[in-house]
MARFI-32201 format. One record per residue (C-alpha): residue in one letter; x negated, y, z. Coordinates in steps of 0.25 Angstrom, whole numbers, padded with zeros to 4 digits, always signed. Last residue first. Layout:
BEGIN
AXYZ/...
//
This chain:
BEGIN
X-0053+0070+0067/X-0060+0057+0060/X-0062+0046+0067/X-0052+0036+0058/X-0057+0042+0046/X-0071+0036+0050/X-0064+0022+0053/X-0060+0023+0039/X-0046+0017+0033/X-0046+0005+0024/X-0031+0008+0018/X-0021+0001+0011/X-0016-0007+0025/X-0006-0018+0022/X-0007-0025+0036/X-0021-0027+0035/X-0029-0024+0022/X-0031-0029+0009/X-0038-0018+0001/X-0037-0017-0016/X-0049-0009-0019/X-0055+0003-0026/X-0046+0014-0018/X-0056+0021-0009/X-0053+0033-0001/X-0060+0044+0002/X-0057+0052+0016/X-0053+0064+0021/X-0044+0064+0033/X-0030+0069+0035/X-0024+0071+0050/X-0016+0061+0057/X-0003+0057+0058/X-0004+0044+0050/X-0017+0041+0046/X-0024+0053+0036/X-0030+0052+0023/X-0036+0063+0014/X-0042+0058+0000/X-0055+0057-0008/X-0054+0046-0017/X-0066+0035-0017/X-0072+0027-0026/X-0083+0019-0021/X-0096+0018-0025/X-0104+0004-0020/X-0116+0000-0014/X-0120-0016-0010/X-0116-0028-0004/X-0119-0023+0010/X-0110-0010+0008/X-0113+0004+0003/X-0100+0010-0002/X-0104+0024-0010/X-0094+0033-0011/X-0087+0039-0026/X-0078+0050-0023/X-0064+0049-0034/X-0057+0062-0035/X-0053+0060-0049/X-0043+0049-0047/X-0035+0055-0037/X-0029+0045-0028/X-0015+0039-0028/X-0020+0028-0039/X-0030+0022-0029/X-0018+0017-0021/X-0017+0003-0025/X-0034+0002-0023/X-0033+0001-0007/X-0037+0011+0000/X-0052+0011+0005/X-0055+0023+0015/X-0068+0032+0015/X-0071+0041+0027/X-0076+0054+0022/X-0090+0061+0029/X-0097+0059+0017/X-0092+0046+0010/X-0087+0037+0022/X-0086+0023+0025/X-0084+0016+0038/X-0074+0005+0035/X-0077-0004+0044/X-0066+0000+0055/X-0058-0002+0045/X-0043+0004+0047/X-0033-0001+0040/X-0024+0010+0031/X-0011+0009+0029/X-0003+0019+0018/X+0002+0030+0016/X-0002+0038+0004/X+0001+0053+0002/X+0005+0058-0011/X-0002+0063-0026/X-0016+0063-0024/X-0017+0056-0010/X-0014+0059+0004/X-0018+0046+0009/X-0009+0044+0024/X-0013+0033+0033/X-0004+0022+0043/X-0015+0015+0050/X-0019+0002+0052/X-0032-0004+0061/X-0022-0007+0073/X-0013-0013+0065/X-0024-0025+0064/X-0021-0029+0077/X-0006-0033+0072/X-0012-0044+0062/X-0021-0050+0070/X-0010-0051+0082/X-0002-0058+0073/X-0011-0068+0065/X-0017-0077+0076/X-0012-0076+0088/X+0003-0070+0082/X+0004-0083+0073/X-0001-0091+0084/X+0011-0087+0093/X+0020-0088+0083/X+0018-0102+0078/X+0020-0107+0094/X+0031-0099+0097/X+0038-0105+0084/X+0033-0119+0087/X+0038-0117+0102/X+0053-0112+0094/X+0053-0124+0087/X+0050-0134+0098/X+0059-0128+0107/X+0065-0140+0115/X+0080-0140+0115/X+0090-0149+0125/X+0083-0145+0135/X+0087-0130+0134/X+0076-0120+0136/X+0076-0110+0144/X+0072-0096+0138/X+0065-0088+0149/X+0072-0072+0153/X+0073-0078+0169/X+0081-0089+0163/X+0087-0090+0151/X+0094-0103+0144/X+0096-0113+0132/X+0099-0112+0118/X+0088-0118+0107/X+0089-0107+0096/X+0095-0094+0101/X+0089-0097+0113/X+0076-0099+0106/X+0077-0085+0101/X+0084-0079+0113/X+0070-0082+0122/X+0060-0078+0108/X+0069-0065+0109/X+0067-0063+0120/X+0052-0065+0122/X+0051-0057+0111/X+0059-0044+0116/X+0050-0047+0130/X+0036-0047+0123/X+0039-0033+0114/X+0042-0026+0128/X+0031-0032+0134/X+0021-0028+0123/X+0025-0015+0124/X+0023-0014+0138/X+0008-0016+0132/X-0003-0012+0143/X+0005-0019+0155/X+0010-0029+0147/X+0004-0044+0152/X+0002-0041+0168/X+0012-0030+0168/X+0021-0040+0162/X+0019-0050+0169/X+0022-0044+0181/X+0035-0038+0177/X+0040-0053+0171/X+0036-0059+0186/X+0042-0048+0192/X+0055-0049+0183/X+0055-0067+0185/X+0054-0064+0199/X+0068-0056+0198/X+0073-0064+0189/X+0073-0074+0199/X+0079-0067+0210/X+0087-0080+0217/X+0079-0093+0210/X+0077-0101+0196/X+0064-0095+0195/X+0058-0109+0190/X+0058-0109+0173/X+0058-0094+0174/X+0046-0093+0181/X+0037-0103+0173/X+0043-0096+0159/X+0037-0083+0165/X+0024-0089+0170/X+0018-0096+0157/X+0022-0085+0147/X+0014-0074+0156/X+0003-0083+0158/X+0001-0084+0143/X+0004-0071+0141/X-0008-0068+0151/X-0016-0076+0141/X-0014-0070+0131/X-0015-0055+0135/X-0013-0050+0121/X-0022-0037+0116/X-0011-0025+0114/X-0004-0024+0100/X+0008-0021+0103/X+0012-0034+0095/X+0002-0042+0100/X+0005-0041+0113/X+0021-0041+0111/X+0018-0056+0100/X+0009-0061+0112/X+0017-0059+0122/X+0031-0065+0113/X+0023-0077+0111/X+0018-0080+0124/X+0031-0079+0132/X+0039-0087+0121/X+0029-0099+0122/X+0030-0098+0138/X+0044-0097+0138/X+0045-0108+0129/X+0036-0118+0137/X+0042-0115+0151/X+0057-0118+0144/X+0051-0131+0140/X+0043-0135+0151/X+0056-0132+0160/X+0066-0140+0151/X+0081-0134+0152/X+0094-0137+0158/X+0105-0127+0157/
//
């Protein structure tokens, strides 16, 4: 089967760069951009000449070396980076025919991709801009556990480095105003919030709150707002809370 160079070199490329991306920001390591670049320039190059006795085994060292060089702090990310880039390979395939060598999709030329670099192309930016954001904030969620009047409350909490408050000792901890029916309404501490626009008293419930597998902790929680928080979080946690034994 007869296929255009360029255009094989160009998909490999585009396929090679979005599925390193998508593994290093799904395990949540910081991306090597440009090594990925480097990587999905010189994979696609020496499938598109390797035709020779033992090319697949050059093709394995180069693979192996640019592995080490790219994953050596996130085998994860390898893993995650190879399931992609075959599925990206049988995806266009499926869709536009063609051939395999050395693990790189060939491009028929009969077909040029123009769909499928649009979709490479929107993906990309999508993860650049909004993905890896989103996924680095799951470092500041944690799963916690309210042990309220009548049950335990599960919920996420986010956690604020800036949120530094604390009433005698207790780290203070905003939930979001839904919930302020689980709390005893007779046990209600008043703090003083001093802030830049001014002081105010907030009303604050005294309750015991752990993070998952981990021991309880006295805090006061305020319920006089509706939050809007990453990745559905309820809860504003303490940094004080955090640091406590």
């Amino acid at each position: 089967m007869e296929s255009y160079i360029e255009v094989t070199w160009l998909s490999g490329f585009m396929m090679l760069v979005q599925a390193g991306t998508l593994a290093f920001y799904l395990v949540n390591k910081p991306c090597f951009y440009r090594r990925i670049l480097v990587y999905s320039a010189c994979v696609p190059l020496f499938a598109c000449i390797l035709f020779q006795p033992l090319e697949w085994l050059w093709m394995a060292g180069v693979e192996g070396m640019f592995a080490y060089w790219l994953f050596a702090h996130a085998w994860k990310g390898w893993l995650l980076m190879m399931t992609q880039r075959l599925l990206l390979n049988l995806t266009a395939y499926v869709l536009y025919g063609g051939s395999f060598h050395l693990g790189i999709w060939f491009v028929p030329c009969a077909s040029i991709p123009w769909l499928l670099w649009g979709v490479l192309l929107l993906s990309w930016a999508m993860m650049f801009f909004y993905l890896k954001y989103r996924l680095s904030q799951q470092d500041f969620i944690y799963p916690i556990e309210i042990a309220a009047k009548q049950s335990a409350l599960r919920m996420k909490g986010y956690l604020d480095s800036g949120n530094l408050m604390m009433s005698e000792g207790v780290p203070i901890l905003f939930v979001d105003s839904a919930y302020e029916t689980y709390f005893d309404g007779t046990r209600i501490q008043w703090v003083i919030s001093d802030t830049i626009q001014g002081s105010t008293r907030l009303p604050c419930h005294p309750a015991r709150v752990r993070i998952k597998n981990a021991p309880y902790h006295d805090v006061l929680i305020c319920c006089k707002q509706k939050l809007t928080l990453p990745l559905g979080a309820k809860a504003l946690l303490s940094i004080h809370m955090m640091t406590q034994e």
